[in-house]
MIDOSE-1310 file (N, C-alpha, C; in nm, 2 decimals, decimal comma, always signed):
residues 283
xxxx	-0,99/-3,72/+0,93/-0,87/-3,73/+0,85/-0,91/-3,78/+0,71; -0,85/-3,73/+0,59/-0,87/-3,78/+0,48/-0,78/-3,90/+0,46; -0,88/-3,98/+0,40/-0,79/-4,13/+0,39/-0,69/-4,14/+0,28; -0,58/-4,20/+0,32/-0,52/-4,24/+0,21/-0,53/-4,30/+0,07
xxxx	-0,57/-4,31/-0,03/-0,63/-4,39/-0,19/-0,52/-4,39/-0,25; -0,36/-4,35/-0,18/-0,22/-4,39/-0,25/-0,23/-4,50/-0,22; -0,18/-4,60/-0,28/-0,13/-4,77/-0,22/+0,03/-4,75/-0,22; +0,04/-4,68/-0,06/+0,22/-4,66/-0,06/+0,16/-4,67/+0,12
xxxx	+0,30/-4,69/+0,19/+0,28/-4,70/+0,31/+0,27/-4,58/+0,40; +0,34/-4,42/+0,32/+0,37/-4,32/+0,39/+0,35/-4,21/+0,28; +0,26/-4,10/+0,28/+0,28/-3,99/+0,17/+0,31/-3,91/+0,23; +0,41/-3,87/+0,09/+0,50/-3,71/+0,15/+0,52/-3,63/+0,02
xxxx	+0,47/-3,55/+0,01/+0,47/-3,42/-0,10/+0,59/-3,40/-0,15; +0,57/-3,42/-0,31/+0,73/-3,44/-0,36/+0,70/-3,30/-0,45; +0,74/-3,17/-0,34/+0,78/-3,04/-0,36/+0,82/-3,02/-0,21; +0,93/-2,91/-0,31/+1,02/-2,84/-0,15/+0,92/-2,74/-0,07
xxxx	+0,84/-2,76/+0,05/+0,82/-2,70/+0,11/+0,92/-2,58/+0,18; +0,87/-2,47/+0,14/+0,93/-2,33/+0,17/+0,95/-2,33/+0,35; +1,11/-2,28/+0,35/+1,09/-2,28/+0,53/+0,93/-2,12/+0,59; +0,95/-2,08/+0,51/+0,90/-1,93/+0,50/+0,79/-1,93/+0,41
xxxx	+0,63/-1,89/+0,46/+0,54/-1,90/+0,38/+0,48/-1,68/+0,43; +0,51/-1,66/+0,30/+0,51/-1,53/+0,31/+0,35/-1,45/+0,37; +0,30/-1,41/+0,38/+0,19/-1,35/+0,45/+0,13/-1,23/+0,44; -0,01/-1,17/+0,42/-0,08/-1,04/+0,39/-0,15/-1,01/+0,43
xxxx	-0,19/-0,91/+0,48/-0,34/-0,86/+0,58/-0,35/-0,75/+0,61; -0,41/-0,71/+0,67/-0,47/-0,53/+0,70/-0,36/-0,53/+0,83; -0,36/-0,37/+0,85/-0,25/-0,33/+1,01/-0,38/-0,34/+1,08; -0,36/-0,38/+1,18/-0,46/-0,39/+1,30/-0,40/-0,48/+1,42
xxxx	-0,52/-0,51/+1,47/-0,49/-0,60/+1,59/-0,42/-0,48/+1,75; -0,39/-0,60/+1,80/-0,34/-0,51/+1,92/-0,22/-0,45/+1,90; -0,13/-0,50/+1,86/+0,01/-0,45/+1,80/-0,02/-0,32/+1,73; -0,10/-0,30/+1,62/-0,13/-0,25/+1,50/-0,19/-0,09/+1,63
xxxx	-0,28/-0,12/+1,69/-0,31/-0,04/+1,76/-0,23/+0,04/+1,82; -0,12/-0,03/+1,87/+0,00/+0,00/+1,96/+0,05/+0,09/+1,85; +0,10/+0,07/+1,74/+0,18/+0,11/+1,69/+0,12/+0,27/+1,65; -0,01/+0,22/+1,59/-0,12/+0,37/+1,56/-0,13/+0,53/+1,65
xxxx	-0,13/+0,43/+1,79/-0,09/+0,50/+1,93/+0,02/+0,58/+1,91; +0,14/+0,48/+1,89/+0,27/+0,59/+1,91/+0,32/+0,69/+1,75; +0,30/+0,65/+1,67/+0,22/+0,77/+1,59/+0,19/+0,87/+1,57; +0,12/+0,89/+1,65/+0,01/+1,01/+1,70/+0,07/+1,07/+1,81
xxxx	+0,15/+0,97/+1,87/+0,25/+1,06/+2,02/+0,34/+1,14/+1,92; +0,43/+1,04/+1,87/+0,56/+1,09/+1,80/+0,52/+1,22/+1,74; +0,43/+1,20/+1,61/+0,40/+1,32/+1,57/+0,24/+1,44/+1,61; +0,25/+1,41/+1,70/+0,11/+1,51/+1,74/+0,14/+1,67/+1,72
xxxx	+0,22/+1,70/+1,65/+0,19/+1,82/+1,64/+0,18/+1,88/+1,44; +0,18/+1,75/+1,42/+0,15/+1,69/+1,25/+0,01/+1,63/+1,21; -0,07/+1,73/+1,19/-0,21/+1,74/+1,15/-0,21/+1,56/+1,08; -0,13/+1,58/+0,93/-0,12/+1,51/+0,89/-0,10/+1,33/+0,88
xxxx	-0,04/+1,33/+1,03/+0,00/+1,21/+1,10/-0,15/+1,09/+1,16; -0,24/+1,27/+1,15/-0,36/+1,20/+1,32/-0,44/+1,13/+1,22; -0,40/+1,01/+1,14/-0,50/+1,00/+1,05/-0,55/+0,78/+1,08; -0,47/+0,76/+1,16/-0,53/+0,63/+1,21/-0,70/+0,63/+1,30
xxxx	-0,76/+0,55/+1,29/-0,88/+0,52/+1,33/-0,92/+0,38/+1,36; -0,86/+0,32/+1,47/-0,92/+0,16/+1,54/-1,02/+0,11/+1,52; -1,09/+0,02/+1,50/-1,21/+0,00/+1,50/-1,23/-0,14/+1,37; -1,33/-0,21/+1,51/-1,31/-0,35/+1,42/-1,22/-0,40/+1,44
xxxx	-1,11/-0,39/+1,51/-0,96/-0,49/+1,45/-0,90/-0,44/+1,37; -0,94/-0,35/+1,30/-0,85/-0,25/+1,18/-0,83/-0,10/+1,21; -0,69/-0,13/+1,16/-0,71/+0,07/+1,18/-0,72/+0,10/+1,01; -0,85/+0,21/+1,02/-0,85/+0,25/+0,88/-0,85/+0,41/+0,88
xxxx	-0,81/+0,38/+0,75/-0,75/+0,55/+0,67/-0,59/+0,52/+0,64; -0,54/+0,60/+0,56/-0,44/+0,57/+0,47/-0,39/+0,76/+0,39; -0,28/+0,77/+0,40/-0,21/+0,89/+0,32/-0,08/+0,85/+0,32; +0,01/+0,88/+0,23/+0,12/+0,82/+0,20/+0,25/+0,87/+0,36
xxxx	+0,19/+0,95/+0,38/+0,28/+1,03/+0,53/+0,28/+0,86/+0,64; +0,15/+0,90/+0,65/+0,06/+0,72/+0,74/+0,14/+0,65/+0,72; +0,15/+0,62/+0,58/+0,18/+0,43/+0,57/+0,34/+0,49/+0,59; +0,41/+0,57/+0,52/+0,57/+0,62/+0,55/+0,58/+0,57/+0,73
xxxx	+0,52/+0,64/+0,81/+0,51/+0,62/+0,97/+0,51/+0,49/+0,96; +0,42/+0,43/+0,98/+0,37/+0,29/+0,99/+0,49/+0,22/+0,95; +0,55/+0,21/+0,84/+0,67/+0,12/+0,80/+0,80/+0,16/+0,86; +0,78/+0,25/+0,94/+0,89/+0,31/+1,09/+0,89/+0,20/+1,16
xxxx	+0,79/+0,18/+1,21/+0,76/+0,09/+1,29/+0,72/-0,02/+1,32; +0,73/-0,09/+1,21/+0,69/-0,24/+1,19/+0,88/-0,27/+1,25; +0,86/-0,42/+1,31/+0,99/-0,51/+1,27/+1,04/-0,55/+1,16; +1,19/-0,62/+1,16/+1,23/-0,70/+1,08/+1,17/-0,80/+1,03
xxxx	+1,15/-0,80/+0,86/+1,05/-0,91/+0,84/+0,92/-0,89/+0,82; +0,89/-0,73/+0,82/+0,75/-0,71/+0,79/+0,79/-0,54/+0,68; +0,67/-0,56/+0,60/+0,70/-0,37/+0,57/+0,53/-0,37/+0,51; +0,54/-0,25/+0,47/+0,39/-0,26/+0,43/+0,37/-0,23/+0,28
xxxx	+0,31/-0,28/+0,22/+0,25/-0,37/+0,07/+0,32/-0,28/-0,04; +0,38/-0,31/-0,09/+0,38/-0,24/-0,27/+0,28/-0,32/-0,35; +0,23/-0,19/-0,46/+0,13/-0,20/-0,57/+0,18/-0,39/-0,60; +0,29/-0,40/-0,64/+0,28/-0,54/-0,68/+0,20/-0,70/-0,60
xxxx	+0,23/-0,66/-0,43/+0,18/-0,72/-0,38/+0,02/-0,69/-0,33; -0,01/-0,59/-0,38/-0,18/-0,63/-0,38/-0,22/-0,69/-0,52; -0,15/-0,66/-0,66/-0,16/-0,74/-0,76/-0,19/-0,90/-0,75; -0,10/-0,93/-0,67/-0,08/-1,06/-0,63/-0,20/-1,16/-0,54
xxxx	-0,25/-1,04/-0,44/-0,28/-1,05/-0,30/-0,44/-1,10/-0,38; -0,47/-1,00/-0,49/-0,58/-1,02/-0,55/-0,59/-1,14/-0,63; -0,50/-1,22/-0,73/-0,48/-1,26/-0,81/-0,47/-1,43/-0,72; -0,41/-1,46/-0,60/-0,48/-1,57/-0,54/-0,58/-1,57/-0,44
xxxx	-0,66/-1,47/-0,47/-0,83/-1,43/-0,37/-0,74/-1,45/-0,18; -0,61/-1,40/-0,16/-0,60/-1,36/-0,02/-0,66/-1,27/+0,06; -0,66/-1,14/+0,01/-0,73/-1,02/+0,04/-0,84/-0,98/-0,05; -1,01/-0,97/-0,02/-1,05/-0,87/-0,04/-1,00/-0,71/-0,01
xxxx	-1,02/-0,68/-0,16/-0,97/-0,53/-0,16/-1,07/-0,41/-0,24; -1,20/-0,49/-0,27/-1,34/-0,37/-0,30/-1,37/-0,33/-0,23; -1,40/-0,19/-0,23/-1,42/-0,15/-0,15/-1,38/-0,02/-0,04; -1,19/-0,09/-0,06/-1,13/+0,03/+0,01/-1,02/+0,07/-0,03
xxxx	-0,92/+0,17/-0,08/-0,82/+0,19/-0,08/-0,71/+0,17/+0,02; -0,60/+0,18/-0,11/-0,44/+0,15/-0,05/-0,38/+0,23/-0,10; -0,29/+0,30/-0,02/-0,16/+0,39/-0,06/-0,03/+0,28/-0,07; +0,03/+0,29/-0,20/+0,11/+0,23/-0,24/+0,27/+0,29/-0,26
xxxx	+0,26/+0,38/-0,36/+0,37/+0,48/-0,36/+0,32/+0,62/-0,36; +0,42/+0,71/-0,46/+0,44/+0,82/-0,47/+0,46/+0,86/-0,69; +0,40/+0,91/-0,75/+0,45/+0,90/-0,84/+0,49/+1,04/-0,87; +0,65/+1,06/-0,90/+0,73/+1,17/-0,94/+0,74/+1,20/-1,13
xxxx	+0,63/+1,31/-1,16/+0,66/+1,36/-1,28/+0,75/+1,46/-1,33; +0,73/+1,58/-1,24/+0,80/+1,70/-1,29/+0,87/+1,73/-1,15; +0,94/+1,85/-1,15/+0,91/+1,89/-0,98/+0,87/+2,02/-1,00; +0,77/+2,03/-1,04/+0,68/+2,16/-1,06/+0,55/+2,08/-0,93
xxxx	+0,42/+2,17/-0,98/+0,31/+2,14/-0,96/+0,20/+2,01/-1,05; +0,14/+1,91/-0,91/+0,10/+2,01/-0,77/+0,20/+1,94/-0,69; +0,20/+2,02/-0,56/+0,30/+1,96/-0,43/+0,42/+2,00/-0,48; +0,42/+2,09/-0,54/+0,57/+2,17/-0,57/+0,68/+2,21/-0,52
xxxx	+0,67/+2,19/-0,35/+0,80/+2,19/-0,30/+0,86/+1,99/-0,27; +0,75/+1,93/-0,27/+0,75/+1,78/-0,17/+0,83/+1,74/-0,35; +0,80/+1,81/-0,45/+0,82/+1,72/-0,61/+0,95/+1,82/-0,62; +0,97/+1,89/-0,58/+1,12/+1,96/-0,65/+1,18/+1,91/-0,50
xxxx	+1,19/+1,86/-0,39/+1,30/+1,80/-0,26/+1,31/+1,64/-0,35; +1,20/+1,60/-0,40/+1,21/+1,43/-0,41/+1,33/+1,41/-0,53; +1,29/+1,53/-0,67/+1,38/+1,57/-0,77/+1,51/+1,55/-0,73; +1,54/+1,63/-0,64/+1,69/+1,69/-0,62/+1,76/+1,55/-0,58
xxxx	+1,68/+1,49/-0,50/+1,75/+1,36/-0,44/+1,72/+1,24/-0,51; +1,70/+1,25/-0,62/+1,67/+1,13/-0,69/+1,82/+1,17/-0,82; +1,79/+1,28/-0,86/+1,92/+1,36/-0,91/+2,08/+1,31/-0,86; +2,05/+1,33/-0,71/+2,18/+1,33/-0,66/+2,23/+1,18/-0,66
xxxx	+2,09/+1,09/-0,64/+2,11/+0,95/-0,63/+2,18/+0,88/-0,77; +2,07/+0,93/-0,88/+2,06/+0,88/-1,03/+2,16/+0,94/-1,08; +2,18/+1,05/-1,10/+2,26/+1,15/-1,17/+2,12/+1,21/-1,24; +2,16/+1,32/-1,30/+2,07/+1,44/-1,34/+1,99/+1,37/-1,49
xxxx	+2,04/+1,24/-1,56/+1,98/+1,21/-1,63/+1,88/+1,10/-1,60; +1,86/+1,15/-1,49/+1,77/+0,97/-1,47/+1,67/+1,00/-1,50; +1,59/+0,91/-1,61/+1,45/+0,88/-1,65/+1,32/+0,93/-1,59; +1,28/+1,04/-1,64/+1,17/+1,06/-1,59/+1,07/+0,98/-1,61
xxxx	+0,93/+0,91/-1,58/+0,89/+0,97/-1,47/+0,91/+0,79/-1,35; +0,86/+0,90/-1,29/+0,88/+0,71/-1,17/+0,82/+0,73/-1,05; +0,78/+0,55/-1,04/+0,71/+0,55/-0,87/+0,83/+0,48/-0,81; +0,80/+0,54/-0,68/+0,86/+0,55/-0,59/+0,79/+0,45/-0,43
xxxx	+0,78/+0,36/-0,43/+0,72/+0,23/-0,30/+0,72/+0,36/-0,20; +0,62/+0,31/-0,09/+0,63/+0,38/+0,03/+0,72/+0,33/+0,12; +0,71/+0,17/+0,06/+0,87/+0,17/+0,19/+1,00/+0,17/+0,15; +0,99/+0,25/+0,07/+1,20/+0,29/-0,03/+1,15/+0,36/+0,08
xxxx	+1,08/+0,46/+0,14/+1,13/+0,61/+0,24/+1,09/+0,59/+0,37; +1,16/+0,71/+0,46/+1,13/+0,77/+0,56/+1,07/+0,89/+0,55; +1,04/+0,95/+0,67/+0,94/+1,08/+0,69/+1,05/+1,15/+0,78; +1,11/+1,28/+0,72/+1,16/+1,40/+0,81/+1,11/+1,52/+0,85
xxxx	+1,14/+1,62/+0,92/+1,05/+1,71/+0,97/+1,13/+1,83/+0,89; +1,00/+1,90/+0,87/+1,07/+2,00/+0,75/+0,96/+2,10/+0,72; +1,02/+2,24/+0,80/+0,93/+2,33/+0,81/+0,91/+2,39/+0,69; +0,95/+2,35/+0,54/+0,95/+2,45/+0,46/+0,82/+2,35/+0,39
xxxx	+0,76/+2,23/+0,44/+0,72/+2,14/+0,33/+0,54/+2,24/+0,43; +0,47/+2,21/+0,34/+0,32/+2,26/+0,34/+0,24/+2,15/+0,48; +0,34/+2,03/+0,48/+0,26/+1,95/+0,60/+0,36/+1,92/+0,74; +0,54/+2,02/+0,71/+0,58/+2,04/+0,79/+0,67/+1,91/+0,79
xxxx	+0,65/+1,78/+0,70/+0,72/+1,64/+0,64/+0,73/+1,65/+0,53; +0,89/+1,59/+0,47/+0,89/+1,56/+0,35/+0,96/+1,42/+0,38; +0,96/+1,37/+0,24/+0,98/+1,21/+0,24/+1,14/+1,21/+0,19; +1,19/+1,11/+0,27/+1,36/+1,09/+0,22/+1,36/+0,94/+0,16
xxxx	+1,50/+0,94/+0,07/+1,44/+0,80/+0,01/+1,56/+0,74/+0,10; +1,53/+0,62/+0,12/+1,64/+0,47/+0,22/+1,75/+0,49/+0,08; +1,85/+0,50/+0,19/+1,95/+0,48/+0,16/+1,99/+0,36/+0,04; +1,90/+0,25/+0,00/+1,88/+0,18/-0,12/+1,79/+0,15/-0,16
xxxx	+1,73/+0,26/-0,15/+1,55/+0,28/-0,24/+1,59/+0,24/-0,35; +1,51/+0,15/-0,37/+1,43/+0,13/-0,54/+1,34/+0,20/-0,61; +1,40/+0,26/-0,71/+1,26/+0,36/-0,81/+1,23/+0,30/-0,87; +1,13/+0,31/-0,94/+1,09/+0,19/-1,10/+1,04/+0,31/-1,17
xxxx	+1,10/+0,31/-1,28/+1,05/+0,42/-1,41/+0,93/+0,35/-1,48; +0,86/+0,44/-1,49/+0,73/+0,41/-1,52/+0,66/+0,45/-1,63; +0,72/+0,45/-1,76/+0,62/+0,53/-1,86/+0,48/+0,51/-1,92; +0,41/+0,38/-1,83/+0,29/+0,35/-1,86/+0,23/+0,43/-1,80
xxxx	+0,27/+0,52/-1,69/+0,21/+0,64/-1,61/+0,20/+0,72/-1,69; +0,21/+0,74/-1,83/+0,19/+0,88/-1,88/+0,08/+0,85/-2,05; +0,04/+0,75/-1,98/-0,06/+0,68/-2,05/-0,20/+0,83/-2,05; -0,26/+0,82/-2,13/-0,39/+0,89/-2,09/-0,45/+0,87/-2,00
xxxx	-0,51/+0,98/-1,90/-0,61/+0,97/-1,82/-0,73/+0,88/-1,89; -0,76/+0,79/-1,84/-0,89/+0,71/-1,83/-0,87/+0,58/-1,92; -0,79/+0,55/-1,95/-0,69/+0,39/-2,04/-0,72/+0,32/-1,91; -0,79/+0,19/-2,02/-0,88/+0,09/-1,98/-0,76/-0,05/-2,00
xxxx	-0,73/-0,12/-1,90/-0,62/-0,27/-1,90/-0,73/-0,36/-1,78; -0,68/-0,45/-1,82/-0,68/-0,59/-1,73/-0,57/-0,60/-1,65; -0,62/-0,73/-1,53/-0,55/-0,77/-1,43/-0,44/-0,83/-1,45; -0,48/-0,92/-1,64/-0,38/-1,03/-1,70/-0,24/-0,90/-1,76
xxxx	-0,30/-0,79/-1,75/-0,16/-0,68/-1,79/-0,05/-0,66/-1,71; -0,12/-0,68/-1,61/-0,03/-0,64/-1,50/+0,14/-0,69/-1,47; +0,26/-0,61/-1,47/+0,42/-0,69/-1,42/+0,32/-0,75/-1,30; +0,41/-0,84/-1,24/+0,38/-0,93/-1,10/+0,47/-0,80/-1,07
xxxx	+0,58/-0,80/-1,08/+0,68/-0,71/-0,94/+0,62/-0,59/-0,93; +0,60/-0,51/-1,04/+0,59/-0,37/-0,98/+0,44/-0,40/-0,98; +0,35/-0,41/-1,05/+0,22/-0,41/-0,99/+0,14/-0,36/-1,11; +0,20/-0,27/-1,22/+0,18/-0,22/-1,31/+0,12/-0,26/-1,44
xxxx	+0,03/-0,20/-1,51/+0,03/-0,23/-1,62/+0,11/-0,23/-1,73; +0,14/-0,36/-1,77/+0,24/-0,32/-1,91/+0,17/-0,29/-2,04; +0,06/-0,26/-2,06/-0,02/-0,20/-2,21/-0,14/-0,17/-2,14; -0,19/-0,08/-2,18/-0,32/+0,00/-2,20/-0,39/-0,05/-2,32
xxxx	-0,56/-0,02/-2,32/-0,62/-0,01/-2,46/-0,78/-0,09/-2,44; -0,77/-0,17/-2,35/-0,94/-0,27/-2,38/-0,89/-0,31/-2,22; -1,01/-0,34/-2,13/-1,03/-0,41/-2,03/-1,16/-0,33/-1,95; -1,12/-0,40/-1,81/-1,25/-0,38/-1,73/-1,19/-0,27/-1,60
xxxx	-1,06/-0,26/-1,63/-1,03/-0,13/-1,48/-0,97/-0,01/-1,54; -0,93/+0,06/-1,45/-0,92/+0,22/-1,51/-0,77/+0,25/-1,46; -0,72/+0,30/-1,51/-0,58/+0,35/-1,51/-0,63/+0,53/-1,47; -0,59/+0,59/-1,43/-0,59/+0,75/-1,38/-0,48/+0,82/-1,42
xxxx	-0,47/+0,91/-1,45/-0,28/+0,97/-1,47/-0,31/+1,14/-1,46; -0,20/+1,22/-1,47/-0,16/+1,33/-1,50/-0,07/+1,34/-1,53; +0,01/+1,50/-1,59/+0,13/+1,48/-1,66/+0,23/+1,60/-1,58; +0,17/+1,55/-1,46/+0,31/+1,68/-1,37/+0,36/+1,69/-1,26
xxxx	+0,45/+1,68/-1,19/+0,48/+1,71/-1,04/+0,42/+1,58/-0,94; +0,38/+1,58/-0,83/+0,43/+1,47/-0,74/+0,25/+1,43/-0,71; +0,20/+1,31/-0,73/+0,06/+1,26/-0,70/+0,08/+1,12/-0,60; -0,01/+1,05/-0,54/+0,00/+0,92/-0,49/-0,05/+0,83/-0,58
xxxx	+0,00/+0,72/-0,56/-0,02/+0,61/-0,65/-0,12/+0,53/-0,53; -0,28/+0,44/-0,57/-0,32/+0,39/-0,54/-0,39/+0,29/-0,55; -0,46/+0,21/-0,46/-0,56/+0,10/-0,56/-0,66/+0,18/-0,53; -0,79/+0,20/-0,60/-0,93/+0,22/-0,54/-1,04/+0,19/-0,49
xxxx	-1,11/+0,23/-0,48/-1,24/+0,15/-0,42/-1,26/+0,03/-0,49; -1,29/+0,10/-0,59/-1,30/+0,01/-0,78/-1,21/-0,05/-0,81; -1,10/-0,09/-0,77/-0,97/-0,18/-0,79/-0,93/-0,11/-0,96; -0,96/+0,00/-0,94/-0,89/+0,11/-1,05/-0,78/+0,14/-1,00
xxxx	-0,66/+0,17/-1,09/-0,55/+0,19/-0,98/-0,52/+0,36/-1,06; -0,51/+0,44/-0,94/-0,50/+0,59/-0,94/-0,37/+0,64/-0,94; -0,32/+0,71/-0,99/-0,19/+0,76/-1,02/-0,21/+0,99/-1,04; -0,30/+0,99/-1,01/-0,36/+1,11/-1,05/-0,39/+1,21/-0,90
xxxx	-0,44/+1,16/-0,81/-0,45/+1,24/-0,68/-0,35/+1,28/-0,65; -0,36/+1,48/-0,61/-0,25/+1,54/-0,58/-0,25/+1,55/-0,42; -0,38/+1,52/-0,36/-0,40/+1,62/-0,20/-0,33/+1,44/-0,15; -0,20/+1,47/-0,09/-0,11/+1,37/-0,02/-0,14/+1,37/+0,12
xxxx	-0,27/+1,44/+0,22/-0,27/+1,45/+0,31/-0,43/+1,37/+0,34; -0,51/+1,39/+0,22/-0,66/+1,30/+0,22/-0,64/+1,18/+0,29; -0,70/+1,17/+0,37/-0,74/+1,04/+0,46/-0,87/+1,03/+0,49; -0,96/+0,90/+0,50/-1,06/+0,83/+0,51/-1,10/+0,70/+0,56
xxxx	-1,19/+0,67/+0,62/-1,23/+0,50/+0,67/-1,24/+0,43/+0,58; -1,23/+0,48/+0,47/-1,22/+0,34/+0,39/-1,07/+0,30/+0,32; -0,97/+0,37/+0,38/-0,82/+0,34/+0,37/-0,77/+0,26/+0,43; -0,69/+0,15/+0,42/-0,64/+0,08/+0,45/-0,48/+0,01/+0,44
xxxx	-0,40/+0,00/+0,52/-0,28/-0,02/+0,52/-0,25/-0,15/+0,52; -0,17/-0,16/+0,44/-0,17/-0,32/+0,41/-0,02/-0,40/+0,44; +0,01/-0,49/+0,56/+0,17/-0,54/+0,54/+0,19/-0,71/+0,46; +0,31/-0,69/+0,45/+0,35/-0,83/+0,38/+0,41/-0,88/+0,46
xxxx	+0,46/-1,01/+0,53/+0,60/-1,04/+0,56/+0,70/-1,05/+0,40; +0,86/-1,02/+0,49/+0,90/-1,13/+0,39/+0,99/-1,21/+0,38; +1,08/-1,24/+0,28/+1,16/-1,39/+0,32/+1,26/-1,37/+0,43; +1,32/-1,24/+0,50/+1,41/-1,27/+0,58/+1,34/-1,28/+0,72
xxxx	+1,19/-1,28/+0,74/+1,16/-1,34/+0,87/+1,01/-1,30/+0,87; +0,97/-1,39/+0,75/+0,83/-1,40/+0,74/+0,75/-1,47/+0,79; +0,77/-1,58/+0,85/+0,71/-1,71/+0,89/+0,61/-1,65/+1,04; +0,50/-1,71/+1,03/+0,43/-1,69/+1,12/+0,46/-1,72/+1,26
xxxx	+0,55/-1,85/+1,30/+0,66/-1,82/+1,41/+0,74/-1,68/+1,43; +0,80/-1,64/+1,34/+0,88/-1,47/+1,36/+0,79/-1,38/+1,39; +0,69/-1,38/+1,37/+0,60/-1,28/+1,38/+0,58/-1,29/+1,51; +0,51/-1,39/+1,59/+0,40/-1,45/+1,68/+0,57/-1,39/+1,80
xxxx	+0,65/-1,43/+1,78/+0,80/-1,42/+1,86/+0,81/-1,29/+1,88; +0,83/-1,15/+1,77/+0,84/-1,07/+1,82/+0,69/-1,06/+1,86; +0,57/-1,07/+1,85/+0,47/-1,00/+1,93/+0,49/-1,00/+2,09; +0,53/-1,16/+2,12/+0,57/-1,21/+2,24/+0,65/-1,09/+2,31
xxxx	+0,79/-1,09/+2,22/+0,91/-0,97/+2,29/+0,79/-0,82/+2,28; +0,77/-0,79/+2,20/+0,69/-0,68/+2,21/+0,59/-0,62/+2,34; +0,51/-0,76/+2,35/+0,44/-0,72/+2,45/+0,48/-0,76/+2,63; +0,60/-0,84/+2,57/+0,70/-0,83/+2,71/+0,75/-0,68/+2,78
xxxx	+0,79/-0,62/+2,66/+0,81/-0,49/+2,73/+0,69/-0,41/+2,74; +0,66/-0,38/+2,67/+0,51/-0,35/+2,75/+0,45/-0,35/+2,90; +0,43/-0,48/+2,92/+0,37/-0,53/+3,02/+0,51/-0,46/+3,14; +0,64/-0,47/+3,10/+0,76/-0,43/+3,20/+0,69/-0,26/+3,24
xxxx	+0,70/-0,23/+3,10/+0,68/-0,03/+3,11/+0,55/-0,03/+3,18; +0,45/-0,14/+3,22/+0,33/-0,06/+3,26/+0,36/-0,11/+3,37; +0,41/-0,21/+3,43/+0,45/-0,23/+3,62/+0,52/-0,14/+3,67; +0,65/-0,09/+3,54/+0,69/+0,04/+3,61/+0,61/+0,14/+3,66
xxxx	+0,54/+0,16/+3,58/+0,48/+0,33/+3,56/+0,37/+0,29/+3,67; +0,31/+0,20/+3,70/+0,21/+0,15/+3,80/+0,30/+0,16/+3,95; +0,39/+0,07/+3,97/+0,48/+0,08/+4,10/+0,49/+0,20/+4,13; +0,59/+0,35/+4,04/+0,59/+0,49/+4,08/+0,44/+0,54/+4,09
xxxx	+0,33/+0,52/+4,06/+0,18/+0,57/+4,10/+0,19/+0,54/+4,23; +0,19/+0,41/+4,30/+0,17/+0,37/+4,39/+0,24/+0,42/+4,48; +0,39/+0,44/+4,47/+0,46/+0,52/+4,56/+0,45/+0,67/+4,56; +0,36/+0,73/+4,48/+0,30/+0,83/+4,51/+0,21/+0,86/+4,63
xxxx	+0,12/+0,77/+4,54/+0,00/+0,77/+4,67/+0,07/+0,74/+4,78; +0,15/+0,71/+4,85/+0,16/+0,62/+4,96/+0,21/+0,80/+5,00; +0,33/+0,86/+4,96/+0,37/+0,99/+4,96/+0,22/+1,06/+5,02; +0,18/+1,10/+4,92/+0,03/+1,14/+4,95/-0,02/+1,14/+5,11
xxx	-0,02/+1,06/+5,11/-0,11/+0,95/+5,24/-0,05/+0,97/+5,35; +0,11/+1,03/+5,34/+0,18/+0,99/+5,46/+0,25/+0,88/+5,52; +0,28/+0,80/+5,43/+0,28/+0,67/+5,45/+0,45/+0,62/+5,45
């Protein structure tokens, strides 16, 4: 124990400790696996989907489709990362992030090309949301949406926005490809740079239709990739908690309930085996 060198009888930290200490890390673990699993059930007949890989304690690889699933299925109190919170995540050394990429959002320029049908469905419903004047261009978080099944889209999914998605208009996105900023540029909320011109990381862009927004290897952040279906081991899905049931108690509680049922659904499914064989056997 560190000794006391106050000359008071009792120290007590004069700041409000937060009931809720928010939290960040890679999807993995056993849960994280569980989840990767049903995934792959749900959508196995979506190329697109099979893109988790266990290993290590982490599942890696990452496409905006992925992380869309994945934030299906987290609980209350968890979702998985916006650009701002790896800004952040970086900015008090929580996560290393050299190394590997994150799918963050979606960024909406035209609804032309490329992904010309996924950028004229996102259009229409941002239209319907906004009204027809709404500000071009903007990213779009991967957890404002869901994933629906939609035979007309090229991966057979297109993305719906929640019912109170947040967009953020973004016209530092139409910055030149290869505009050089610092970390000190960055909004904290959105994640973004507010000026281009001198620094040490690379800004990416194009000027049309529907691309992913990401960090990179190089803690460059990309806005320019059109293939929304690329996945790799060095992708990584990233959750946050947050204040409505972040605390590492909430978490640790639903894992508890989680793998309560579990453990129920596998004594079932073991019990009807057994009364098979017994069938079998004559018994």
């Amino acid at each position: 124990m560190v000794p006391n060198t106050f000359p008071v009888s009792e120290v007590k930290p004069l700041i409000e400790i937060p009931k809720d200490i928010l939290q960040i890390g890679f999807f993995g673990g056993e849960y994280g696996r569980e989840i990767d699993a049903s995934i792959k059930k749900d959508y196995k007949d979506f190329p697109v989907m099979q893109r988790g890989n266990y290993s290590e304690g982490i599942v890696k690889g990452s496409n905006p489709f992925y992380v869309v699933g994945v934030q299906s299925k987290l609980p209350i109190g968890v979702r998985v990362a916006g650009q701002g919170d790896l800004e952040t995540a970086m900015r008090v050394s929580a996560l290393n992030l050299e190394g590997t990429y994150e799918d963050t959002g979606l960024v909406l320029r035209t609804d032309g090309n490329p992904n010309e049908y996924l950028s004229g469905n996102l259009m229409k419903q941002v239209k319907e949301r906004f009204g027809k004047g709404a500000k071009m261009l903007i990213m779009i978080p991967l957890y404002e949406m869901e994933l629906v099944k939609n035979q007309d889209s090229p991966h057979g999914l297109a993305f719906k926005l929640k019912k109170d998605a947040e967009i953020i208009y973004t016209p530092i996105l139409n910055k030149s490809d290869g505009s050089k900023f610092n970390s000190e540029d960055i909004d904290v909320k959105t994640g973004l740079p507010i000026k281009v011109g001198n620094g040490n990381r690379t800004l990416w862009t194009r000027d049309s239709g529907l691309s992913r927004l990401y960090l990179g290897r190089g803690l460059n952040l990309n806005s320019d990739y059109d293939n929304l279906a690329d996945s790799n081991d060095y992708g990584r899905v990233v959750l946050v908690s947050t204040a409505e049931g972040g605390s590492q108690d909430y978490i640790n509680e639903k894992l508890v309930e989680l793998k309560s049922l579990r453990d129920a659904e596998f004594t079932r499914i073991n019990n009807k085996y057994k009364q098979a064989e017994a069938v079998l056997r004559g018994e």
